[in-house]
C-alpha positions as semicolon CSV with decimal commas, in nm:
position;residue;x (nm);y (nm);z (nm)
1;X;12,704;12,146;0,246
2;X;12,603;12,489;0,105
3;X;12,257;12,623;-0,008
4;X;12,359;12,527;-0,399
5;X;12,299;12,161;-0,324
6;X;12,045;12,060;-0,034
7;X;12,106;11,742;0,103
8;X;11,846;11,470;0,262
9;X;11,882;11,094;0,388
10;X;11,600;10,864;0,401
11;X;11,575;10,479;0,416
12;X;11,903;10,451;0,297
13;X;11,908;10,748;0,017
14;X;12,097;10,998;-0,040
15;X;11,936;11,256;-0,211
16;X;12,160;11,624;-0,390
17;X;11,898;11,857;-0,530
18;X;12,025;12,147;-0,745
19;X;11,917;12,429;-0,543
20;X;11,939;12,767;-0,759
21;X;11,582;12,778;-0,953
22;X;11,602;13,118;-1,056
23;X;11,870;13,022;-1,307
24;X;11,694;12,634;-1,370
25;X;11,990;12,501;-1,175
26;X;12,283;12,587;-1,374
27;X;12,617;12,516;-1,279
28;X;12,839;12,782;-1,082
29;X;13,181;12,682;-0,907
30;X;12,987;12,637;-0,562
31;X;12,700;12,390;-0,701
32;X;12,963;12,121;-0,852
33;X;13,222;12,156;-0,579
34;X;12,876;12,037;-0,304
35;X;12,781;11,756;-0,533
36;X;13,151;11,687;-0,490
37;X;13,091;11,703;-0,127
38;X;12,830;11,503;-0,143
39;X;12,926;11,190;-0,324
40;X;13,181;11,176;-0,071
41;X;12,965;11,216;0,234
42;X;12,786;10,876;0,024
43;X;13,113;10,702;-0,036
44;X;13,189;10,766;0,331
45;X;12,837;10,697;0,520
46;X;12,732;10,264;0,502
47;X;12,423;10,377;0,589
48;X;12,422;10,556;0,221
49;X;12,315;10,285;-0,034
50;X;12,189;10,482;-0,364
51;X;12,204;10,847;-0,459
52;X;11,974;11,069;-0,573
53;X;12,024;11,352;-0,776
54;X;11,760;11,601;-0,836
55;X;11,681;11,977;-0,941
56;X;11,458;12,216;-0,752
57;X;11,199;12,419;-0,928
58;X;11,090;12,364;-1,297
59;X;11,459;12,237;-1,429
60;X;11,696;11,902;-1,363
61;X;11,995;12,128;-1,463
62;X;12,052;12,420;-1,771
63;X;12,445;12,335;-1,772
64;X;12,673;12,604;-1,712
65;X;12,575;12,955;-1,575
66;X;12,695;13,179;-1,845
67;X;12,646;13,470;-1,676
68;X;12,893;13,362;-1,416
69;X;13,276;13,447;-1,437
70;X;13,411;13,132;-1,438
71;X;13,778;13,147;-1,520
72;X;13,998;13,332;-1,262
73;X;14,279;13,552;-1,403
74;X;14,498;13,340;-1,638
75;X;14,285;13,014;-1,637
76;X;14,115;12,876;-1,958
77;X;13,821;12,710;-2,020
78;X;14,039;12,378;-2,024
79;X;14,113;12,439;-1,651
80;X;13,795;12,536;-1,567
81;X;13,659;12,195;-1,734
82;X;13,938;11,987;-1,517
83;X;13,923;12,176;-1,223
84;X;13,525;12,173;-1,184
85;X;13,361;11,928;-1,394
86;X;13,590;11,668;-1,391
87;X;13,597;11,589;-1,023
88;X;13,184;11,588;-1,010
89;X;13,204;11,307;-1,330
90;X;13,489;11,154;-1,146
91;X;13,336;11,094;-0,827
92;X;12,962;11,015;-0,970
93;X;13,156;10,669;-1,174
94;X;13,377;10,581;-0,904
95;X;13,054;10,608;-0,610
96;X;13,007;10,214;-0,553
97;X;12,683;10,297;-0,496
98;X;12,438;10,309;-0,757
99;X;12,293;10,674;-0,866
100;X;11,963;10,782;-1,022
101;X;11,957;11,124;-1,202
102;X;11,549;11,212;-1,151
103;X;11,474;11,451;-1,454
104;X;11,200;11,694;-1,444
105;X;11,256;12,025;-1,697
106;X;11,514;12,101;-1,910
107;X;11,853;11,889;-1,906
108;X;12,092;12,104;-2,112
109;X;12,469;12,133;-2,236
110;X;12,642;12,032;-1,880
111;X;12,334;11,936;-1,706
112;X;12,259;11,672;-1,951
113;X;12,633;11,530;-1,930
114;X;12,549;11,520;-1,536
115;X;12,219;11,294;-1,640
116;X;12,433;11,073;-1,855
117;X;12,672;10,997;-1,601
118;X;12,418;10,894;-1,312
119;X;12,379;10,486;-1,344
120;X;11,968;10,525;-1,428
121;X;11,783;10,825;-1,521
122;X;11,393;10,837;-1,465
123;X;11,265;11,120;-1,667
124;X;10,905;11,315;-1,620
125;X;10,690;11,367;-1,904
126;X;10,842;11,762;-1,909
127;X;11,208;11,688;-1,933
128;X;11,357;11,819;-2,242
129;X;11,721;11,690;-2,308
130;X;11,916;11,942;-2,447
131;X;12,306;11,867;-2,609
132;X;12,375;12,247;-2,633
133;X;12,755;12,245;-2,659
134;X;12,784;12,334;-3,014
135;X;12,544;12,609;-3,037
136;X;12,765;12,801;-2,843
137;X;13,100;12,657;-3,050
138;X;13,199;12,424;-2,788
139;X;13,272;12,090;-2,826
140;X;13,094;11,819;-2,549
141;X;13,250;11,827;-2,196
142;X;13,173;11,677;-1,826
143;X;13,205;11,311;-1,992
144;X;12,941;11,313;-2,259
145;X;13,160;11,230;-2,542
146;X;13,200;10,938;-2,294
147;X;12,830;10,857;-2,184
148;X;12,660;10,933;-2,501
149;X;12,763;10,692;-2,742
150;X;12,750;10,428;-2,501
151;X;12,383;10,472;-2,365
152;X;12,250;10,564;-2,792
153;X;12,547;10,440;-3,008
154;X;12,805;10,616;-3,206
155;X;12,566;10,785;-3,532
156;X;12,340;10,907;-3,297
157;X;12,558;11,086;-3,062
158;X;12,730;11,219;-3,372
159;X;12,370;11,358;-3,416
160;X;12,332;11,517;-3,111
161;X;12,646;11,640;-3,095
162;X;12,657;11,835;-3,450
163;X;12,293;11,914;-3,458
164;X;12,224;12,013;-3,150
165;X;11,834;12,002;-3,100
166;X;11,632;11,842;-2,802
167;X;11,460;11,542;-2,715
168;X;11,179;11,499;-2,516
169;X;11,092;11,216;-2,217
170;X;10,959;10,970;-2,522
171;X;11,202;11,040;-2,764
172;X;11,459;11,022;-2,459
173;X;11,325;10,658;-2,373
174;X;11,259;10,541;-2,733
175;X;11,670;10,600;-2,732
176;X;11,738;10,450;-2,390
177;X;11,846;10,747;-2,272
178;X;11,602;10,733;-2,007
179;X;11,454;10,380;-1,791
180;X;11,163;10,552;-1,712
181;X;10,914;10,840;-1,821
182;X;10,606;10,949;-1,567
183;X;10,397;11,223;-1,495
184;X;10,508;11,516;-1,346
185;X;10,344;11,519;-0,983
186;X;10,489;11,134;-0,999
187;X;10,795;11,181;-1,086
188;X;10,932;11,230;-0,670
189;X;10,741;10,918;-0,604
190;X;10,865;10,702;-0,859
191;X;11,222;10,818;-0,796
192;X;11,128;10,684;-0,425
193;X;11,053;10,345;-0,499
194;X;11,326;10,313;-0,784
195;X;11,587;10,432;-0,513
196;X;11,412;10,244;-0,220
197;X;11,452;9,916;-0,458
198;X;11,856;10,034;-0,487
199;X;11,929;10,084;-0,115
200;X;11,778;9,758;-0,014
201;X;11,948;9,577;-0,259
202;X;12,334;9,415;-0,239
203;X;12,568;9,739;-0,219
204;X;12,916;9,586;-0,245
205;X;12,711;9,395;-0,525
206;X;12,603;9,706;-0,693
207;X;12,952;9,878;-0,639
208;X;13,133;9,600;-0,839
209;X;12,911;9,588;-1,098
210;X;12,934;9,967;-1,209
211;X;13,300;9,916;-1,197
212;X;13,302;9,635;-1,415
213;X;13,047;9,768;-1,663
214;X;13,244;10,107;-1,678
215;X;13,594;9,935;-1,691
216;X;13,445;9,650;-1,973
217;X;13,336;9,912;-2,165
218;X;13,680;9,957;-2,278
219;X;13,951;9,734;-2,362
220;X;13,995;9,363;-2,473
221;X;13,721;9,093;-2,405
222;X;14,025;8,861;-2,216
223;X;14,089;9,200;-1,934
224;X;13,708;9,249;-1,940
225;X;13,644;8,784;-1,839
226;X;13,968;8,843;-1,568
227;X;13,806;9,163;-1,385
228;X;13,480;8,959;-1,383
229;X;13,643;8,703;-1,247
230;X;13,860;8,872;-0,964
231;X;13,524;9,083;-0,897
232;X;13,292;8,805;-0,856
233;X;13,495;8,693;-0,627
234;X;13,519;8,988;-0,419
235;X;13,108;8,941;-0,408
236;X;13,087;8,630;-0,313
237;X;13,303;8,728;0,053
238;X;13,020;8,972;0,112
239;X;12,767;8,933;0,384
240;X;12,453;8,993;0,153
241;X;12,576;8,637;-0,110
242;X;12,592;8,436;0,189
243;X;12,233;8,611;0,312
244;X;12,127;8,562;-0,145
245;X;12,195;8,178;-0,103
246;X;11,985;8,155;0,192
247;X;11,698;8,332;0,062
248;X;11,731;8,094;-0,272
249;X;11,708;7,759;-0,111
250;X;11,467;7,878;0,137
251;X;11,251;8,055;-0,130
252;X;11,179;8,408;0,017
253;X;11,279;8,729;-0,065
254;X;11,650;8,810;0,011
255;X;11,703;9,075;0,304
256;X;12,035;9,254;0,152
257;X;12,214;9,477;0,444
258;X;12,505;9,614;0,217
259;X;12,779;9,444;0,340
């Protein structure tokens, strides 16, 4: 892992910050390849149950570093979307471990596509989401015309999206953009205890569920009842039902272990 992303494992949590403050965190080839490598050092690691991802300084993320030459000699921006956002959305939907985007400063263009496609967002009473694509003539990118509609519905992503405009932390959780809002100096804690409460709950559990969320999102209600019932059953082989069924009929707090 390079000095873009810093990386840090506690109690189970994984947590990427954005490490280039002098530029609020924008994106550059090396930042999104390390979250890259990062999600898979969680998808690897059992003792990984949640991810965190974070920005340093005053900013979650501006989007993409302008100033930066992004496309090498022949590529377009089509490559550079597929060859370096792509990958980073990829991996953050297909993690089966749940992931918290903890938003402090200005989520922007690409930065507020990466919030969208955590599984929670907890939000500071700074952060400013920003949908900046077309005020530079581009159209949305790194999965937003994915996320968006889904988390605010289809008018008011339209109204993001031709608008442009920003919302801040109480507009952002009036629209369910955001679970949480809290002060600034809380913000670290409170991303803590929401990713503490993650990692000691059932992983394969957790996995599942974004899968069948994301997949039912799509598609006919009679795939949608069959993957719920093939995943269910996958559950119910783990380790942490068995130890959910225990803690039910004995009436005490269940002791999940992620397997």
């Amino acid at each position: 892992m390079g000095e873009t992303v810093l990386r840090a494992t506690q109690g189970g949590v994984l947590t990427l910050s954005l490490n280039r403050p002098e530029v609020l965190n924008a994106c550059n080839r090396a930042l999104l390849a390390e979250l890259v490598e990062g999600l898979a050092e969680a998808a690897r690691n059992p003792a990984v149950r949640a991810v965190v991802i974070r920005g340093s300084g005053r900013a979650f993320c501006s989007g993409q570093d302008l100033g930066a030459t992004v496309p090498g000699e022949g590529a377009s921006i089509a490559d550079v979307v597929r060859e370096m956002y792509n990958p980073l959305i990829r991996a953050m939907s297909e993690l089966p471990k749940p992931i918290i985007a903890s938003v402090g400063g200005v989520a922007a263009g690409a930065g507020m596509s990466l919030a969208l496609a955590a599984d929670l967002r907890i939000a500071s009473t700074s952060a400013r989401f920003v949908y900046g694509f077309s005020g530079i003539g581009l159209a949305p990118d790194s999965g937003a015309s994915y996320f968006l509609p889904r988390i605010v519905g289809v008018a008011r992503a339209l109204e993001f999206a031709l608008l442009g405009g920003a919302v801040d932390a109480e507009q952002a959780l009036r629209l369910g953009l955001v679970t949480k809002v809290v002060a600034d100096e809380d913000l670290t804690q409170e991303t803590g205890l929401l990713a503490a409460r993650l990692a000691g709950g059932p992983t394969v559990a957790f996995g599942l569920t974004k899968r069948v969320i994301y997949e039912g999102s799509t598609g006919a209600l009679s795939d949608a009842l069959e993957r719920e019932a093939l995943y269910q059953q996958l559950a119910s082989e783990t380790d942490d039902f068995r130890e959910g069924l225990r803690a039910f009929a004995e009436k005490r707090p269940p002791q999940f272990e992620g397997r």
